[in-house]
N, C-alpha and C positions, 0 to 999 in steps of 0.2 A: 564694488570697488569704485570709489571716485578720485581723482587724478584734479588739483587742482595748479593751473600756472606751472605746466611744465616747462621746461625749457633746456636743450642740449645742444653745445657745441662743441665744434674739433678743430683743433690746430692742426692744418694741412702744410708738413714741409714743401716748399716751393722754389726750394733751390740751396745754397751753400750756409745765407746767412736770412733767409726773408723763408717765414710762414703765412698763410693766410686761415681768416676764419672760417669755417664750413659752419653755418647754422642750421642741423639738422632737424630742430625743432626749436620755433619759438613761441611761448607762451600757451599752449593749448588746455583745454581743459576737455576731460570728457568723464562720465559715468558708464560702470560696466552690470549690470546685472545677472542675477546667477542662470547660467545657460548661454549667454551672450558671448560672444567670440569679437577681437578685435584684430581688423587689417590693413595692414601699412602698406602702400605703393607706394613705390620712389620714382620717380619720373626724372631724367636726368637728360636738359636740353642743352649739353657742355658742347664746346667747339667739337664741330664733328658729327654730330648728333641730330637726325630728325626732329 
C-alpha cells in the first residue's frame, strides 16, 4: 500500500464563537509492504504537559 501527500486536520471548538485548527497530519507520504505493520505516536507537549 502506498499513501501519497497525506494530510488531516480538525476543527477544535475553543470557546462560544472561535475554533482552532489541530493539524494532525501534514503532507506525509509512506509505503507499506505486505507483513509490515504501521505505528503512530502522538506526543502531546500542550500547556501542562512534560
Amino acid at each position: 500500500m502506498e499513501i501519497n501527500n497525506l494530510t488531516k486536520h480538525f476543527n477544535i471548538s475553543s470557546g462560544t464563537f472561535r475554533t482552532q485548527q489541530l493539524n494532525a497530519v501534514d503532507n506525509i507520504s509512506f509505503r507499506l509492504f505486505q507483513g509490515e505493520t504501521l505505528g503512530i505516536v502522538v506526543v502531546n507537549h500542550g500547556v501542562g504537559n512534560p
